[in-house]
C-alpha positions, 0 to 999 in steps of 0.5 A, spaced: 849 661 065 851 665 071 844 669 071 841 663 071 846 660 077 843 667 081 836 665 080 837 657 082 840 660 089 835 665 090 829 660 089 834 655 093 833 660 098 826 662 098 825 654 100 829 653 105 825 659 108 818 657 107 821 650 109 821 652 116 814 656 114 808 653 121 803 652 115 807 649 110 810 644 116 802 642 117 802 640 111 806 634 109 805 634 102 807 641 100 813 641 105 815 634 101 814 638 094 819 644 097 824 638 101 824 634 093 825 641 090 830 644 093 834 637 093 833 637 085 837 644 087 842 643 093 848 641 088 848 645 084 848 651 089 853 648 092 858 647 086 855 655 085 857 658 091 864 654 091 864 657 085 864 664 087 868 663 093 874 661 089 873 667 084 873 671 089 881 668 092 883 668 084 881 676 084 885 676 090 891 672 088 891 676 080 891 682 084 897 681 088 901 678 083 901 685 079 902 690 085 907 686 089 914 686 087 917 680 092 920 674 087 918 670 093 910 672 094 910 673 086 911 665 086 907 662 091 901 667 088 903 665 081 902 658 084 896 659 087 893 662 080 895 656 077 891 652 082 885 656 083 884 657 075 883 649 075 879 648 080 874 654 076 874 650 071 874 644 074 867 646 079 864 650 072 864 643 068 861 640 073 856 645 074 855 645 065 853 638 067 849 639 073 845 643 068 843 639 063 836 637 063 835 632 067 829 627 068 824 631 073 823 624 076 830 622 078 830 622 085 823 619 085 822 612 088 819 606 083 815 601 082 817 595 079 813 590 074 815 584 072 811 579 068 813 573 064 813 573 057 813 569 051 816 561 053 812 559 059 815 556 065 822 558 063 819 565 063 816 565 069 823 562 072 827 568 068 822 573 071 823 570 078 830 572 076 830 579 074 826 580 080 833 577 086 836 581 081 833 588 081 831 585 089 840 584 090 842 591 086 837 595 091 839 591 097 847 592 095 845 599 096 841 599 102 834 601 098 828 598 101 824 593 098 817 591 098 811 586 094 805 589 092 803 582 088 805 576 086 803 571 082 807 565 083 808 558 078 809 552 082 816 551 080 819 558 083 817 562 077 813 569 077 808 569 071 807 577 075 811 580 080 810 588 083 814 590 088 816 598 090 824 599 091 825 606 096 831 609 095 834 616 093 835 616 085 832 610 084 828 611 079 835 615 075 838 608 076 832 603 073 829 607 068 833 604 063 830 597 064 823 597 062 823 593 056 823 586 055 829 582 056 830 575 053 834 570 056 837 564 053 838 557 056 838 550 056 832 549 061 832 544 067 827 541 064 830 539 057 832 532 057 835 533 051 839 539 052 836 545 048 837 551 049 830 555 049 829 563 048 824 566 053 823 572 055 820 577 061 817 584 061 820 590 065 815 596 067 819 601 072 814 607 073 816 613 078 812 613 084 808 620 084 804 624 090 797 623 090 797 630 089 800 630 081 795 624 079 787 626 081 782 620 081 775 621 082 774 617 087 767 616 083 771 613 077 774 607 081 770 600 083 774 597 089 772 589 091 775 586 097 778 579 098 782 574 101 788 574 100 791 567 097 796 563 101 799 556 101 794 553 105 793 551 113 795 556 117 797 561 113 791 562 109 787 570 111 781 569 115 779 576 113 778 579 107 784 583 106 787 583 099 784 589 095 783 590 087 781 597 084 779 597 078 780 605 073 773 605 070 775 611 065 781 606 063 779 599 064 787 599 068 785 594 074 791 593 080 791 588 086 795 588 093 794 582 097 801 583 100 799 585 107 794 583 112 792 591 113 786 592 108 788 599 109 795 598 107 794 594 101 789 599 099 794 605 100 799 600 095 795 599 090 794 606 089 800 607 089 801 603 083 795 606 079 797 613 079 805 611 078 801 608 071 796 614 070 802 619 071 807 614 066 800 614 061 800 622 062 806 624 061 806 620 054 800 624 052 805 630 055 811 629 051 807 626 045 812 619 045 806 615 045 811 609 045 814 611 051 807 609 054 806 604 059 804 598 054 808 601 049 815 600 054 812 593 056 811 590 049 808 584 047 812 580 050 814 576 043 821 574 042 823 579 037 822 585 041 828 585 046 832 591 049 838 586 053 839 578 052 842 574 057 846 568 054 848 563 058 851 558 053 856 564 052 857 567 058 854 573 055 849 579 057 848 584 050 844 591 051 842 592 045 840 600 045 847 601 045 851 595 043 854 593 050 856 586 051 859 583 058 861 576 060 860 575 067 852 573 068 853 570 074 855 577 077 849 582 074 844 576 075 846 577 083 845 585 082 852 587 080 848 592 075 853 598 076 857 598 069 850 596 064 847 602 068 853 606 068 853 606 060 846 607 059 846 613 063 853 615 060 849 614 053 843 617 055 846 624 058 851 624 051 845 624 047 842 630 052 849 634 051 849 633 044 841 635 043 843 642 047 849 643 045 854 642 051 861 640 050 
């Protein structure tokens, strides 16, 4: 472990180095690619060198509680020993984690796809409310939010909503939501007072450099449009929105959020290559359920990862039997414990897979 720890400093680094290198300063992608790497490295280097500073002072206070005869300075250097051995073993076990194989794109931005699933405009509605939830998550910690198309119903819902959320380790903390969520409620158009069940899906999609996806631009059609408004004076007089369509894979992607053609093309780039690199690392990996279609789903009732039920109070995450019983506050965003298990659950499996105790 130590050998690996002196190699993970020595690349940190040569990074630092070339980080300050005029060529790569010209170039903004690869000196992201390096600020991204050496971020992936900077905690564990630090823990690392923590780590050898108090070896250090431990070899220090082991050699003079053997050579020194005080009973005075003997006690403090038992003391400190006793002190420095727990802050080794407290810093060697946070570096043990820090090890465990991490998902590449955790530091990653995302991009969110929200689509209504089976139970018409109930289900729309509930997309529209996943979308404040994740929208309250992101604001509570100051990531950025932005559309990059909406389907609206007449009654609030989304029948499909995409949208971009930046923010350090976002993608660590939304990953666990693609699938499909289930709610379970009385509508507010039932007159009758019966619960309904409806269902919406989740796509999270780590946002990727154009660099890791290539796309030959002879195998996209782009068509330009005007973007839909609410009529009078907010209806676009210029054709701004944008859909490109991935000949290769049939895969089509609109952006009609902003007024710049220029910004929606950039958008909606954006979005095929976060699918075409979600689909690649599927194939990679050999998890072709882990493919985008596959994390979607169909959108049918039975093929639920979490179900809302508001009779109960109660939010059940069915991968690993989790069951809260404040909706009103994960509904507002207030995702911490859910994800919290999730990630527990997740780096546990990890643990087990290679053996860290």
């Amino acid at each position: 472990m130590i050998e690996a720890l002196e190699k993970m400093e020595r690349r940190y680094d040569e990074l630092l180095v070339q980080m300050a290198d005029p060529d790569v300063l010209a170039d903004p992608r690869e000196l992201q690619a390096r600020a991204r790497e050496r971020a992936e490295l900077e905690d564990a280097v630090t823990r690392f060198r923590a780590y050898q500073k108090v070896q250090k002072e431990l070899e220090e206070a082991r050699l003079l509680l053997k050579s020194d005869e005080d009973p005075d300075v003997v006690a403090l250097a038992r003391e400190e020993v006793e002190t420095l051995e727990g802050e080794s073993e407290r810093l060697m076990s946070e570096i043990r984690e820090l090890l465990v194989p991490r998902d590449p794109n955790d530091s990653r931005d995302v991009i969110v796809e929200i689509r209504a699933g089976a139970g018409g405009d109930e289900a729309a509605l509930f997309a529209a409310d996943l979308f404040r939830m994740y929208s309250r998550f992101a604001e509570r910690r100051h990531w950025a939010i932005e559309v990059i198309d909406a389907h609206e119903t007449g009654i609030g819902g989304f029948k499909e909503i995409v949208f971009e959320i930046r923010g350090r380790g976002a993608y660590s903390q939304l990953k666990y939501e693609s699938g499909v969520h289930r709610v379970q409620r009385v509508p507010t158009t039932e007159a009758n007072g019966r619960i309904h069940t409806s269902t919406a899906t989740v796509a999270v999609l780590p946002e990727v450099d154009d660099v890791q996806v290539e796309i030959n631009p002879d195998d996209l059609r782009v068509d330009v449009f005007r973007s839909s408004g609410a009529g009078g004076q907010n209806v676009q007089k210029n054709s701004t929105a944008i859909r490109i369509t991935h000949l290769p894979t049939g895969m089509v992607v609109t952006c009609q959020d902003e007024r710049s053609q220029l910004k929606n093309r950039n958008k909606a780039m954006a979005v095929l290559r976060a699918r075409l690199y979600d689909i690649e690392q599927s194939k990679q990996t050999q998890e072709i359920e882990a493919s985008r279609r596959s994390q979607v789903g169909t959108g049918d009732r039975s093929e639920k990862i979490r179900t809302y039920n508001f009779p109960q109070d109660r939010m059940t995450d069915h991968r690993i039997g989790l069951t809260t019983h404040h909706l009103e506050g994960l509904l507002d965003g207030d995702l911490n414990e859910v994800i919290e298990a999730l990630a527990n659950a997740d780096r546990q499996d990890q643990d087990n897979s290679v053996g860290v105790k």
